[in-house]
PQR file with spaces between the fields and no chain letter, atoms N, CA, C, O and H, PARSE charges and radii, in Angstrom:
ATOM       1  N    UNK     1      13.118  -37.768   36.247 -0.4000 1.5000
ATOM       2  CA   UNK     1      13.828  -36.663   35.638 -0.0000 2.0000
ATOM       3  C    UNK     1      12.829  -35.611   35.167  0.5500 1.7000
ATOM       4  O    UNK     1      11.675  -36.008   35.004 -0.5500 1.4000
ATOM       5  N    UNK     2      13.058  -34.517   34.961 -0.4000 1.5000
ATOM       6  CA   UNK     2      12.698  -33.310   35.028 -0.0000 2.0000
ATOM       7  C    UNK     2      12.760  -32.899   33.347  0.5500 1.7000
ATOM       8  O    UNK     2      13.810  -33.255   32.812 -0.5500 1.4000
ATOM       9  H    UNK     2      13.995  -34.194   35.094  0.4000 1.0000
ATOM      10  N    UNK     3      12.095  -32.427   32.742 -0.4000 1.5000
ATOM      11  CA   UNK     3      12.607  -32.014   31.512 -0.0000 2.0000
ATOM      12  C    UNK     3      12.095  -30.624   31.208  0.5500 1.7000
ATOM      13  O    UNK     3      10.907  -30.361   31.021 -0.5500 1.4000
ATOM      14  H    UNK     3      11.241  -32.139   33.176  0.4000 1.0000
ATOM      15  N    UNK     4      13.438  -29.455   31.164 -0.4000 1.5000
ATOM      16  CA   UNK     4      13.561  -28.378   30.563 -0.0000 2.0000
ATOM      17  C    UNK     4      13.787  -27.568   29.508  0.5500 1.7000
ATOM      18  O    UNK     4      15.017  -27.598   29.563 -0.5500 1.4000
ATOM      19  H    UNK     4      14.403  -29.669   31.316  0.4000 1.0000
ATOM      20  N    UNK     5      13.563  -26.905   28.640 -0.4000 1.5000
ATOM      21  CA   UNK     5      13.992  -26.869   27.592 -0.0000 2.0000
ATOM      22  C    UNK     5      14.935  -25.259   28.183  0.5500 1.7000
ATOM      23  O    UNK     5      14.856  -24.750   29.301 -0.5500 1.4000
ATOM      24  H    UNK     5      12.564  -26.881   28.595  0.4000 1.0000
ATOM      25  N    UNK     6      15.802  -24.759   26.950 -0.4000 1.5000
ATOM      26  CA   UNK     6      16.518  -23.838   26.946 -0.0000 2.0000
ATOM      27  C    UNK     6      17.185  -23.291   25.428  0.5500 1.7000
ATOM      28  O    UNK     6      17.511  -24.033   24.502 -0.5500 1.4000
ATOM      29  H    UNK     6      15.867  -25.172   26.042  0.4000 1.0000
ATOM      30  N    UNK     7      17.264  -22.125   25.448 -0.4000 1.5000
ATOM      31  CA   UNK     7      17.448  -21.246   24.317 -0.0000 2.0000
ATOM      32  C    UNK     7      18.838  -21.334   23.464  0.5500 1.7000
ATOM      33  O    UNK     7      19.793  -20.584   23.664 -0.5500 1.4000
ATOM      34  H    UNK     7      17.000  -21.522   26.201  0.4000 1.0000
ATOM      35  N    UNK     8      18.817  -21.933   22.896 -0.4000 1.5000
ATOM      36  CA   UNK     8      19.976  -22.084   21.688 -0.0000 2.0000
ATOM      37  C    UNK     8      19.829  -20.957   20.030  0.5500 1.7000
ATOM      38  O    UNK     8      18.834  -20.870   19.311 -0.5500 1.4000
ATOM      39  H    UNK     8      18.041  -22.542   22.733  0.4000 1.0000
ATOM      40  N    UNK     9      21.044  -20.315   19.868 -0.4000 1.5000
ATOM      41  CA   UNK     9      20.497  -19.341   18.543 -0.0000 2.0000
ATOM      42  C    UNK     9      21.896  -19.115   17.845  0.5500 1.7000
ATOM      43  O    UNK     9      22.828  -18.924   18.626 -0.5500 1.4000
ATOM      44  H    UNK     9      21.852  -20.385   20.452  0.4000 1.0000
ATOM      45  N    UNK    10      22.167  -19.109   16.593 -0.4000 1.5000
ATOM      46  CA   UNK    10      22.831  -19.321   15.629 -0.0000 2.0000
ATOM      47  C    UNK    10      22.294  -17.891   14.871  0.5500 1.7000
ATOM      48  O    UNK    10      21.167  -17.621   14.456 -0.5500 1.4000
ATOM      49  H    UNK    10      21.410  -19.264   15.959  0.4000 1.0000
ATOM      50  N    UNK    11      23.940  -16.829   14.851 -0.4000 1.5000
ATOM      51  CA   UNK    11      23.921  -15.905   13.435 -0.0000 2.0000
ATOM      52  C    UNK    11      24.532  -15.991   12.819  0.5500 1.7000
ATOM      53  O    UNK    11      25.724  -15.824   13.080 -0.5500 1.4000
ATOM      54  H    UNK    11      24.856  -17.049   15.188  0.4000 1.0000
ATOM      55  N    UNK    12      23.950  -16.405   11.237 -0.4000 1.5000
ATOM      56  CA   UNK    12      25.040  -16.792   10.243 -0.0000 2.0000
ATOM      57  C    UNK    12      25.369  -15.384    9.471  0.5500 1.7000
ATOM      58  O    UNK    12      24.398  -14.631    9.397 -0.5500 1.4000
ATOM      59  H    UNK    12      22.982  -16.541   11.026  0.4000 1.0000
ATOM      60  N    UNK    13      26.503  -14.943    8.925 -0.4000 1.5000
ATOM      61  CA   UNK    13      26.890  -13.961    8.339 -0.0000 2.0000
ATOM      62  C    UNK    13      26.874  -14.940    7.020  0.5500 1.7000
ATOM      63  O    UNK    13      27.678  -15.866    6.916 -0.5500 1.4000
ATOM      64  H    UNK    13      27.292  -15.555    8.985  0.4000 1.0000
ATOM      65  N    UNK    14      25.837  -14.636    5.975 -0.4000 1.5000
ATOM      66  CA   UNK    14      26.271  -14.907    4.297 -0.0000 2.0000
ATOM      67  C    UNK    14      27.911  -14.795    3.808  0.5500 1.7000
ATOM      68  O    UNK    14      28.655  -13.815    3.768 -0.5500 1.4000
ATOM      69  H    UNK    14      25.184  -13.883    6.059  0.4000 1.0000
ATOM      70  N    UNK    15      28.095  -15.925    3.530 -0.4000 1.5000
ATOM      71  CA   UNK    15      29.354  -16.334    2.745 -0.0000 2.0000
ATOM      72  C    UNK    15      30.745  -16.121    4.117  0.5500 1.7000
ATOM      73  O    UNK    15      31.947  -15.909    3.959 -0.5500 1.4000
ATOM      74  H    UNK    15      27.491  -16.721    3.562  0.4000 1.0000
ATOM      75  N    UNK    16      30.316  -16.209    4.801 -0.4000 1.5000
ATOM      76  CA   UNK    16      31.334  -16.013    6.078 -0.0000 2.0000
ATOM      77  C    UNK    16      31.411  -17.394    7.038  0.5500 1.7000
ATOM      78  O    UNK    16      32.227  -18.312    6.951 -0.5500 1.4000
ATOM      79  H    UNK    16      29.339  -16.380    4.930  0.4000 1.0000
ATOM      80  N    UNK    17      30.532  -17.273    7.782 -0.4000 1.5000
ATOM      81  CA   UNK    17      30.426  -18.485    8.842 -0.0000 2.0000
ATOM      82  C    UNK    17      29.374  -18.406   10.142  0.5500 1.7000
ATOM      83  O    UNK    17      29.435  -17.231   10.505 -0.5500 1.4000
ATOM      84  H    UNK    17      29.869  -16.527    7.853  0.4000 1.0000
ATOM      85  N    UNK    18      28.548  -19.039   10.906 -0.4000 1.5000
ATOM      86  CA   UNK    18      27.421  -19.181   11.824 -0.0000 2.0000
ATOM      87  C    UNK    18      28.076  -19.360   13.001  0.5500 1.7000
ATOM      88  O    UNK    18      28.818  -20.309   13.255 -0.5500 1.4000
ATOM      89  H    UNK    18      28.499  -19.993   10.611  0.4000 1.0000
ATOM      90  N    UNK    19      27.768  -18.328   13.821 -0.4000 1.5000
ATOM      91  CA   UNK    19      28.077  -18.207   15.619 -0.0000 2.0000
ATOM      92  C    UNK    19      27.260  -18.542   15.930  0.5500 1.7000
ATOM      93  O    UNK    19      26.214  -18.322   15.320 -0.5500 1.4000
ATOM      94  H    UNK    19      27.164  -17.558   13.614  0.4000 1.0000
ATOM      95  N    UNK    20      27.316  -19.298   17.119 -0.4000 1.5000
ATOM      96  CA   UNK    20      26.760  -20.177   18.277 -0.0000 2.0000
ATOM      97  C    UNK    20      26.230  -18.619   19.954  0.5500 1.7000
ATOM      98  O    UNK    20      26.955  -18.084   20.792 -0.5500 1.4000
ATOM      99  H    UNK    20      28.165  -19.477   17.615  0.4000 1.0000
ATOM     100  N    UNK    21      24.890  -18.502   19.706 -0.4000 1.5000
ATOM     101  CA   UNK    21      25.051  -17.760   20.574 -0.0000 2.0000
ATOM     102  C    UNK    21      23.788  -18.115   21.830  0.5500 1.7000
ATOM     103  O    UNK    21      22.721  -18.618   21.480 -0.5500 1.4000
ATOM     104  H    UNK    21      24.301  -18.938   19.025  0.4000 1.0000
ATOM     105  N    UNK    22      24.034  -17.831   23.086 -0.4000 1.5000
ATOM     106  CA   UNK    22      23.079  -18.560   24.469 -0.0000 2.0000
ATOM     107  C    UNK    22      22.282  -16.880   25.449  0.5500 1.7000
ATOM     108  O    UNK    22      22.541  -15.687   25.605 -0.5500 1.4000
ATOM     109  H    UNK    22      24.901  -17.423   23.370  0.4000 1.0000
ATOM     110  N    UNK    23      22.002  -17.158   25.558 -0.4000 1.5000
ATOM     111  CA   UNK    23      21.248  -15.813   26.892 -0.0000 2.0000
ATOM     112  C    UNK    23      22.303  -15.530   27.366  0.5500 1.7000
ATOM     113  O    UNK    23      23.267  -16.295   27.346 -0.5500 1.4000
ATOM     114  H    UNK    23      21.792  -18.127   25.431  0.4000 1.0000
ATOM     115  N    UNK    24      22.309  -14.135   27.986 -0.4000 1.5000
ATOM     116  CA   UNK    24      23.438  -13.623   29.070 -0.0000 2.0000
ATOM     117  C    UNK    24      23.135  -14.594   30.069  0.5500 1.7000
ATOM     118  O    UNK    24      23.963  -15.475   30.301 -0.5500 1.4000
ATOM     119  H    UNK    24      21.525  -13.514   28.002  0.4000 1.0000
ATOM     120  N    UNK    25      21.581  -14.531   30.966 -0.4000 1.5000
ATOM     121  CA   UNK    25      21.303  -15.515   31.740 -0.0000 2.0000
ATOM     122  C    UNK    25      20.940  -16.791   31.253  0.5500 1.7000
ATOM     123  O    UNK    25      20.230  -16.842   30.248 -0.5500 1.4000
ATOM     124  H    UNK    25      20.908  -13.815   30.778  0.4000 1.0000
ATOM     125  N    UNK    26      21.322  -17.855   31.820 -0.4000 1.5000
ATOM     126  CA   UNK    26      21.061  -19.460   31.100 -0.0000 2.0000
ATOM     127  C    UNK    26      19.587  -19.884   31.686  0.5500 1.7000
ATOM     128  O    UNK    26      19.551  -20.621   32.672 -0.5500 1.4000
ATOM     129  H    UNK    26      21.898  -17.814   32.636  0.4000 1.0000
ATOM     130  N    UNK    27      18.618  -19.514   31.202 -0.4000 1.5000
ATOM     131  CA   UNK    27      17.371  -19.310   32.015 -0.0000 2.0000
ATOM     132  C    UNK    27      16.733  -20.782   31.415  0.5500 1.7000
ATOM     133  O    UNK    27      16.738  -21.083   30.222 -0.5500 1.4000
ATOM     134  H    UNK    27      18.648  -18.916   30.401  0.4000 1.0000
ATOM     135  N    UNK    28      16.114  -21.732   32.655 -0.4000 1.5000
ATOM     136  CA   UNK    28      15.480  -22.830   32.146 -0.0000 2.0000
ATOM     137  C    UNK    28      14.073  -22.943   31.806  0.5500 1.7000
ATOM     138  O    UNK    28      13.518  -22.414   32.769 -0.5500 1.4000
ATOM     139  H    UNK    28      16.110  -21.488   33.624  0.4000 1.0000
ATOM     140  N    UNK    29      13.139  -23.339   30.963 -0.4000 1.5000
ATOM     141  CA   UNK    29      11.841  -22.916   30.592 -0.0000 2.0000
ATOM     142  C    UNK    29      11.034  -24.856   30.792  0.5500 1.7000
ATOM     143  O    UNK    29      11.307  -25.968   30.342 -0.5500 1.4000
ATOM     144  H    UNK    29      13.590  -23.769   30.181  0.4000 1.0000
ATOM     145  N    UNK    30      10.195  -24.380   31.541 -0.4000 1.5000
ATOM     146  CA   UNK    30       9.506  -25.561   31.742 -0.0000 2.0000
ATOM     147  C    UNK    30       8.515  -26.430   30.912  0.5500 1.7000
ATOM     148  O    UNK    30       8.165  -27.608   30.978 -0.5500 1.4000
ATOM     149  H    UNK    30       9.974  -23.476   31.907  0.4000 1.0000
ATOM     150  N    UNK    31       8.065  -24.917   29.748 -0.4000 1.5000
ATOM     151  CA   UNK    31       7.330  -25.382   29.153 -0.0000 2.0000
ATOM     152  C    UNK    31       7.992  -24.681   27.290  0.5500 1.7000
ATOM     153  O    UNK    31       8.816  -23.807   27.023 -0.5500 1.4000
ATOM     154  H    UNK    31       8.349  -23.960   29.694  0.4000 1.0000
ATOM     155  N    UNK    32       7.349  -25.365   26.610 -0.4000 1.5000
ATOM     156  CA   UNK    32       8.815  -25.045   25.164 -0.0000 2.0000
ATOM     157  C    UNK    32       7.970  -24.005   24.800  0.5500 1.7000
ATOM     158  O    UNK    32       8.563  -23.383   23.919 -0.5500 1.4000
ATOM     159  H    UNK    32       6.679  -26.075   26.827  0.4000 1.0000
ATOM     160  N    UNK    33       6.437  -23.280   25.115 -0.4000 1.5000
ATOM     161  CA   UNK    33       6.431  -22.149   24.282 -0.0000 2.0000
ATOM     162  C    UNK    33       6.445  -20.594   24.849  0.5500 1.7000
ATOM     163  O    UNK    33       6.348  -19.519   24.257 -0.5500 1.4000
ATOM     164  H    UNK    33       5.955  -23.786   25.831  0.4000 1.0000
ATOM     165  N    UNK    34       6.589  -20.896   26.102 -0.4000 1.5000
ATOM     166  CA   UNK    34       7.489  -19.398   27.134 -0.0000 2.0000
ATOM     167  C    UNK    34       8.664  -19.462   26.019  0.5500 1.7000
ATOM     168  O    UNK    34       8.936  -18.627   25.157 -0.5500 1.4000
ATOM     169  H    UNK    34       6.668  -21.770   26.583  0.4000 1.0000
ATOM     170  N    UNK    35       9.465  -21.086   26.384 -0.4000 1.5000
ATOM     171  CA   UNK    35      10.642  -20.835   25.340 -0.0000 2.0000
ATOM     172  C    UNK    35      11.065  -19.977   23.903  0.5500 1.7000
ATOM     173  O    UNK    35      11.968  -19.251   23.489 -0.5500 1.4000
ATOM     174  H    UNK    35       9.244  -21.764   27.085  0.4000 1.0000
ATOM     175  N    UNK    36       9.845  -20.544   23.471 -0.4000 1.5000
ATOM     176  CA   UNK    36       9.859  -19.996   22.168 -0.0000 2.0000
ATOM     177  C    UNK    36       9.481  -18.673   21.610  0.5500 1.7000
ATOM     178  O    UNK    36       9.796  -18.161   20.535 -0.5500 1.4000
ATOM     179  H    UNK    36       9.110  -21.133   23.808  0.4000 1.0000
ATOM     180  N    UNK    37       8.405  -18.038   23.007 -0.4000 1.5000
ATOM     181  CA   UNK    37       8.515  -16.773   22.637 -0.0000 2.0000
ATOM     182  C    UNK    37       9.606  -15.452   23.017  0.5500 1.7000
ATOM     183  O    UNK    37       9.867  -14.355   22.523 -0.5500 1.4000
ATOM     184  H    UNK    37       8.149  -18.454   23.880  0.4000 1.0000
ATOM     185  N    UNK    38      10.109  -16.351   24.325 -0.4000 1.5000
ATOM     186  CA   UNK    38      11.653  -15.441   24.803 -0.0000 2.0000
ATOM     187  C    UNK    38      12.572  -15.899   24.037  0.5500 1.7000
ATOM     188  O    UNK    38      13.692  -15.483   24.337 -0.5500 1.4000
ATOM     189  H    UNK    38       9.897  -17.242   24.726  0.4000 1.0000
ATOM     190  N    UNK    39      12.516  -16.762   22.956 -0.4000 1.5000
ATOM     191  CA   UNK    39      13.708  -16.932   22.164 -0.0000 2.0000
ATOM     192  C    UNK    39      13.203  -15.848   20.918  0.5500 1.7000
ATOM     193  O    UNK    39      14.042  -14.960   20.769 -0.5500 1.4000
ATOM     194  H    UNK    39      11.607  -17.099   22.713  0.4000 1.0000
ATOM     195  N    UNK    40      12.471  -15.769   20.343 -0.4000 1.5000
ATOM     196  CA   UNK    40      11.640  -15.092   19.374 -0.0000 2.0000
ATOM     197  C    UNK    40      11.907  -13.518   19.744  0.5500 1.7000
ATOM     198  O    UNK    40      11.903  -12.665   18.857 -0.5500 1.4000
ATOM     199  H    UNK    40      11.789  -16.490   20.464  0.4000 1.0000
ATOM     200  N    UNK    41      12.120  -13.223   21.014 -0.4000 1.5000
ATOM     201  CA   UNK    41      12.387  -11.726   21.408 -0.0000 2.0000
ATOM     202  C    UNK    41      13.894  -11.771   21.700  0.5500 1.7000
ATOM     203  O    UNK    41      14.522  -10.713   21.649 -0.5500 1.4000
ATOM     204  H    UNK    41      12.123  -13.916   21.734  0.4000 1.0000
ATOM     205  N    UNK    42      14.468  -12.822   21.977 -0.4000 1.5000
ATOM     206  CA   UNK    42      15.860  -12.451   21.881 -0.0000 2.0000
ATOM     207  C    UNK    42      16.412  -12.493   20.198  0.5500 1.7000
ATOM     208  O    UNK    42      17.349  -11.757   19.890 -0.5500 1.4000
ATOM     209  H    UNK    42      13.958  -13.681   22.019  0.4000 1.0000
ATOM     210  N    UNK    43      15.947  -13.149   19.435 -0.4000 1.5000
ATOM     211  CA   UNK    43      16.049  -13.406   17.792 -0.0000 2.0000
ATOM     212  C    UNK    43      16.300  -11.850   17.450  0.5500 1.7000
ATOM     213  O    UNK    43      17.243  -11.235   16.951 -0.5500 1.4000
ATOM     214  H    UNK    43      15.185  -13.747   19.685  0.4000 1.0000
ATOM     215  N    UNK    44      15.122  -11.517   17.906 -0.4000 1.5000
ATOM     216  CA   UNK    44      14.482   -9.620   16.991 -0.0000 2.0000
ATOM     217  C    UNK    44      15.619   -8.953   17.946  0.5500 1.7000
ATOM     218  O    UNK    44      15.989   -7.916   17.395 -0.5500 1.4000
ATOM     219  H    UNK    44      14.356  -12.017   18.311  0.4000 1.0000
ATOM     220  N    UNK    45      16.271   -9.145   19.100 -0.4000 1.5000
ATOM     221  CA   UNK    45      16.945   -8.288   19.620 -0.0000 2.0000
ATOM     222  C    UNK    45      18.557   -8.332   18.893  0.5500 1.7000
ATOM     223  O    UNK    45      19.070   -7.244   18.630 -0.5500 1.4000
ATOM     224  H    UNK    45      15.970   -9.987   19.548  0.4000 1.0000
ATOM     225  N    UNK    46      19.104   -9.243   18.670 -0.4000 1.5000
ATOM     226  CA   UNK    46      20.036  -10.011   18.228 -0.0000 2.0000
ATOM     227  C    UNK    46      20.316   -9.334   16.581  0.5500 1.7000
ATOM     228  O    UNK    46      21.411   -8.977   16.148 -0.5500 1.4000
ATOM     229  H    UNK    46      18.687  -10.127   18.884  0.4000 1.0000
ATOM     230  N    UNK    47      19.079   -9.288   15.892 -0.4000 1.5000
ATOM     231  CA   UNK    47      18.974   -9.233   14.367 -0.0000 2.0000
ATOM     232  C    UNK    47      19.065   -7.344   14.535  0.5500 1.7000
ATOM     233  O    UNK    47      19.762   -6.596   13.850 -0.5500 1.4000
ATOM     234  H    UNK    47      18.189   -9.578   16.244  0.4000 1.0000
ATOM     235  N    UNK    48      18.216   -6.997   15.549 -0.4000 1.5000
ATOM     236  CA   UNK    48      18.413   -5.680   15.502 -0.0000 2.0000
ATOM     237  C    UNK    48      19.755   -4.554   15.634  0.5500 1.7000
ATOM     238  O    UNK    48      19.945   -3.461   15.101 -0.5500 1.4000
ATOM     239  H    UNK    48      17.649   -7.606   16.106  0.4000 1.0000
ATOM     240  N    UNK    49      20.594   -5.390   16.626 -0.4000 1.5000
ATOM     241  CA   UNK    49      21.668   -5.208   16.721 -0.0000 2.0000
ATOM     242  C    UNK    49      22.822   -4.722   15.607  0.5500 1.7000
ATOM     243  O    UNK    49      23.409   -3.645   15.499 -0.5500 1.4000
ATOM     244  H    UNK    49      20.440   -6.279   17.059  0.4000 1.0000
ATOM     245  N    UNK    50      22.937   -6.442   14.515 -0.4000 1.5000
ATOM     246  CA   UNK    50      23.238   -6.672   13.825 -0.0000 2.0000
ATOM     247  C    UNK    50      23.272   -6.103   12.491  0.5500 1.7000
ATOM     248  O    UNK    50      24.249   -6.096   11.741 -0.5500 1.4000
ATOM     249  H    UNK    50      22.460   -7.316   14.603  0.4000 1.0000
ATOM     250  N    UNK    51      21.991   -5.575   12.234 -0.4000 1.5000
ATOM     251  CA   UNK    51      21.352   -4.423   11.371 -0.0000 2.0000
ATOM     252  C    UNK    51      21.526   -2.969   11.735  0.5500 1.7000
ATOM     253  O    UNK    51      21.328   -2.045   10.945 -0.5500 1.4000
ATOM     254  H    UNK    51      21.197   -5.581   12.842  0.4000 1.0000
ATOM     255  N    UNK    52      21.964   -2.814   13.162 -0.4000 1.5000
ATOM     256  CA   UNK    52      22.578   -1.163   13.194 -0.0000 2.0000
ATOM     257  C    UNK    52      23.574   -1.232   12.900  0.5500 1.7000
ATOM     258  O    UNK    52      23.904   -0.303   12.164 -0.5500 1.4000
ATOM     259  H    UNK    52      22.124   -3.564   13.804  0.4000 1.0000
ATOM     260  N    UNK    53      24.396   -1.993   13.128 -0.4000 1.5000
ATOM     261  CA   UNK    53      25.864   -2.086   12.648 -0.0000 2.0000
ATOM     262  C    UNK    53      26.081   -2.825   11.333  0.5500 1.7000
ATOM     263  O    UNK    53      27.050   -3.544   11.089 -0.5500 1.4000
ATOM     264  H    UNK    53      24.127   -2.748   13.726  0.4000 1.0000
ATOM     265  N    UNK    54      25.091   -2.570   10.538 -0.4000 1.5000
ATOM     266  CA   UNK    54      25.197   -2.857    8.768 -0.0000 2.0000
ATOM     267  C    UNK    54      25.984   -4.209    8.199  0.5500 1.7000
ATOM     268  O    UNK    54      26.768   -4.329    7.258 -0.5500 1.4000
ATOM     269  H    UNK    54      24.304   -1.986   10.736  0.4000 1.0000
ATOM     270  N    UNK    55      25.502   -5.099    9.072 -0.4000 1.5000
ATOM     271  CA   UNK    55      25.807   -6.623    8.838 -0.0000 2.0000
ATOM     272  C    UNK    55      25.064   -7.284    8.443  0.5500 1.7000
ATOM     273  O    UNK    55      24.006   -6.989    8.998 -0.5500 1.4000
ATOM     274  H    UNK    55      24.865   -5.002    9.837  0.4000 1.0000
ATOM     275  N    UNK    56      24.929   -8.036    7.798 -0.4000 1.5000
ATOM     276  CA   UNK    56      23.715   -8.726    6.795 -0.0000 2.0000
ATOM     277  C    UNK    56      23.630  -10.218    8.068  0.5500 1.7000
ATOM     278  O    UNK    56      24.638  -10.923    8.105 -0.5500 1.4000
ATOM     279  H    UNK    56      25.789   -8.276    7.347  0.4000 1.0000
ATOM     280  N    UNK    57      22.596  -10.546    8.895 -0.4000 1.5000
ATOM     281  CA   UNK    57      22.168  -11.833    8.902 -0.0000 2.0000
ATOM     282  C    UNK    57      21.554  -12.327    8.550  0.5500 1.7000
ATOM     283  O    UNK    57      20.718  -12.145    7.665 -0.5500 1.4000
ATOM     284  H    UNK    57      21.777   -9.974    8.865  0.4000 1.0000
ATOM     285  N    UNK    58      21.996  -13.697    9.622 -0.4000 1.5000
ATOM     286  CA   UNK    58      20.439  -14.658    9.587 -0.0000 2.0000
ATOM     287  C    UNK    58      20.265  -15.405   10.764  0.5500 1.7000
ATOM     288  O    UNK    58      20.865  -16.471   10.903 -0.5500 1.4000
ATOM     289  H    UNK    58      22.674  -13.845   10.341  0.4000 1.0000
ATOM     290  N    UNK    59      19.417  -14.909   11.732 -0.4000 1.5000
ATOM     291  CA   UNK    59      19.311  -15.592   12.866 -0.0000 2.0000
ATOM     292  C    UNK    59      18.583  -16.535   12.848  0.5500 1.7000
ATOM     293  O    UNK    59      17.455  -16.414   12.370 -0.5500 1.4000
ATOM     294  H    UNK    59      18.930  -14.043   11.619  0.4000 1.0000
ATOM     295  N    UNK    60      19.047  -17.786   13.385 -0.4000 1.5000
ATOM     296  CA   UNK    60      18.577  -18.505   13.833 -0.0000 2.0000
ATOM     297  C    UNK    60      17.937  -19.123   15.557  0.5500 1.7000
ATOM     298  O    UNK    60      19.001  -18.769   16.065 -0.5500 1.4000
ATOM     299  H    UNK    60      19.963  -17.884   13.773  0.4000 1.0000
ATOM     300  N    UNK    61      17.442  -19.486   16.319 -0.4000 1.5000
ATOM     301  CA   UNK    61      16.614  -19.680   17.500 -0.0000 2.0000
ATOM     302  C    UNK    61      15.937  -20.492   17.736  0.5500 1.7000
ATOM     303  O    UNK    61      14.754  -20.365   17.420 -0.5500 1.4000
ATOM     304  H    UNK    61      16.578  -19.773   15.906  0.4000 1.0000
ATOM     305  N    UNK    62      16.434  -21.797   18.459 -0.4000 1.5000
ATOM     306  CA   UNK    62      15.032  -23.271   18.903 -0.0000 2.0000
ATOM     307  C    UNK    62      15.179  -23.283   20.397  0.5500 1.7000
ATOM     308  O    UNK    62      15.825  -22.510   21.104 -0.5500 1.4000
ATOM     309  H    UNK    62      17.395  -21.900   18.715  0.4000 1.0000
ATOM     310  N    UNK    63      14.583  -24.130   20.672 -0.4000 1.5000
ATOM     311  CA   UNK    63      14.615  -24.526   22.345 -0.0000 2.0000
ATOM     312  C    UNK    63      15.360  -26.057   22.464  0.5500 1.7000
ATOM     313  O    UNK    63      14.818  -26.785   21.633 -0.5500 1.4000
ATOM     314  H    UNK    63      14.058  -24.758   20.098  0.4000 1.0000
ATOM     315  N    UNK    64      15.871  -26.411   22.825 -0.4000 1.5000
ATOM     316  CA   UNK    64      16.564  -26.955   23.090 -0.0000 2.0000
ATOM     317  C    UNK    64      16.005  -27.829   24.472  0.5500 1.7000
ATOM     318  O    UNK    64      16.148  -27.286   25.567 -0.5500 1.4000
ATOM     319  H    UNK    64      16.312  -25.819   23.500  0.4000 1.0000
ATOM     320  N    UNK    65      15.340  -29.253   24.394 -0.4000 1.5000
ATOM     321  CA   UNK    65      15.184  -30.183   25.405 -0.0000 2.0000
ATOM     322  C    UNK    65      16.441  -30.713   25.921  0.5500 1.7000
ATOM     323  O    UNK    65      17.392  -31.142   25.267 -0.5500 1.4000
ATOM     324  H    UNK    65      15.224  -29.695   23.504  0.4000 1.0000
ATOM     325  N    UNK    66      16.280  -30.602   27.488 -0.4000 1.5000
ATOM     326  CA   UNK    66      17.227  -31.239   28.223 -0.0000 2.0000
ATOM     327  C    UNK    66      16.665  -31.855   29.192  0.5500 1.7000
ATOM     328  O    UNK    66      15.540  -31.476   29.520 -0.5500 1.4000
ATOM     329  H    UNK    66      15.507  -30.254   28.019  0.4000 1.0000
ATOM     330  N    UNK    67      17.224  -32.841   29.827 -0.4000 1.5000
ATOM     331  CA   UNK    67      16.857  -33.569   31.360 -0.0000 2.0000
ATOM     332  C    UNK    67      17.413  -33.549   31.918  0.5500 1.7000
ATOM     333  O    UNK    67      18.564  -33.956   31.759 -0.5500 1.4000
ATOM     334  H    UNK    67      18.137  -33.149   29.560  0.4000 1.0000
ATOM     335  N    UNK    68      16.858  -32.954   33.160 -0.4000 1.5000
ATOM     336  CA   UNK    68      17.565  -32.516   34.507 -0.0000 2.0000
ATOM     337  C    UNK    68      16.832  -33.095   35.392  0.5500 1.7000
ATOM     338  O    UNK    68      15.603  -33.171   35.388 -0.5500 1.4000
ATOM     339  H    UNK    68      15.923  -32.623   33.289  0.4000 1.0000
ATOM     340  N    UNK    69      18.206  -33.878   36.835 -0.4000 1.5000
ATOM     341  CA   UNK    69      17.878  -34.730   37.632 -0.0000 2.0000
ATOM     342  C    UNK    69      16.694  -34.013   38.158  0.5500 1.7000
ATOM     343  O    UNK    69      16.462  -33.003   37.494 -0.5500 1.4000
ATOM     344  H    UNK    69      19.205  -33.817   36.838  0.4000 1.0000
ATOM     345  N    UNK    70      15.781  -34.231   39.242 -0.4000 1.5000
ATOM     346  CA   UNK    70      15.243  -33.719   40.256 -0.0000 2.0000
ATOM     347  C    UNK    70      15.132  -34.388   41.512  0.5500 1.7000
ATOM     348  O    UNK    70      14.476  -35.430   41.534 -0.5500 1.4000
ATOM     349  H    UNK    70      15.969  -35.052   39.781  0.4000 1.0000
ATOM     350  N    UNK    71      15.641  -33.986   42.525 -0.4000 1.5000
ATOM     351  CA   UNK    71      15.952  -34.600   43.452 -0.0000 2.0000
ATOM     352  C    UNK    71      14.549  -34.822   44.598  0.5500 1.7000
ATOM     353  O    UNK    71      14.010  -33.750   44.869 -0.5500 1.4000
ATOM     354  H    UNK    71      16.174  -33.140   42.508  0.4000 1.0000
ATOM     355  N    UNK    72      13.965  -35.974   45.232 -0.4000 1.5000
ATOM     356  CA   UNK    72      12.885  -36.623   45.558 -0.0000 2.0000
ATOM     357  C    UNK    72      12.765  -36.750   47.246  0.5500 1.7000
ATOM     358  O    UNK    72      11.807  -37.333   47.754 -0.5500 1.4000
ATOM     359  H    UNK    72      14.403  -36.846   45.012  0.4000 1.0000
């Protein structure tokens, strides 16, 4: 088996409730700190957003290990 990691990120709105949010593309990362720095630029893109439109967050962003078959 193959192991990939992939981008998982959470914005919580204070005193409201935390959305579950993924890449437009579901892009797989072979190694966790490509991961972590394209999650780190989707974070700042996400928060930036959020902050033009005068919403208070809190983003959250990990990588996420998975195993995927690979066929032999």
């Amino acid at each position: 088996m193959l192991k990939v990691f992939i981008i998982i990120g959470y914005i919580c709105v204070p005193t409201f409730e935390c959305l579950k949010f993924e890449p437009e593309q579901n892009v797989q990362y072979l190694d966790k700190k490509t991961c972590m720095e394209d999650g780190k630029k989707l974070g700042d893109r996400m928060y930036k957003r959020m902050t033009e439109k005068k919403i208070p967050t809190n983003i959250y962003v990990y990588c996420k290990e998975v195993e995927k078959w690979q066929a032999t």
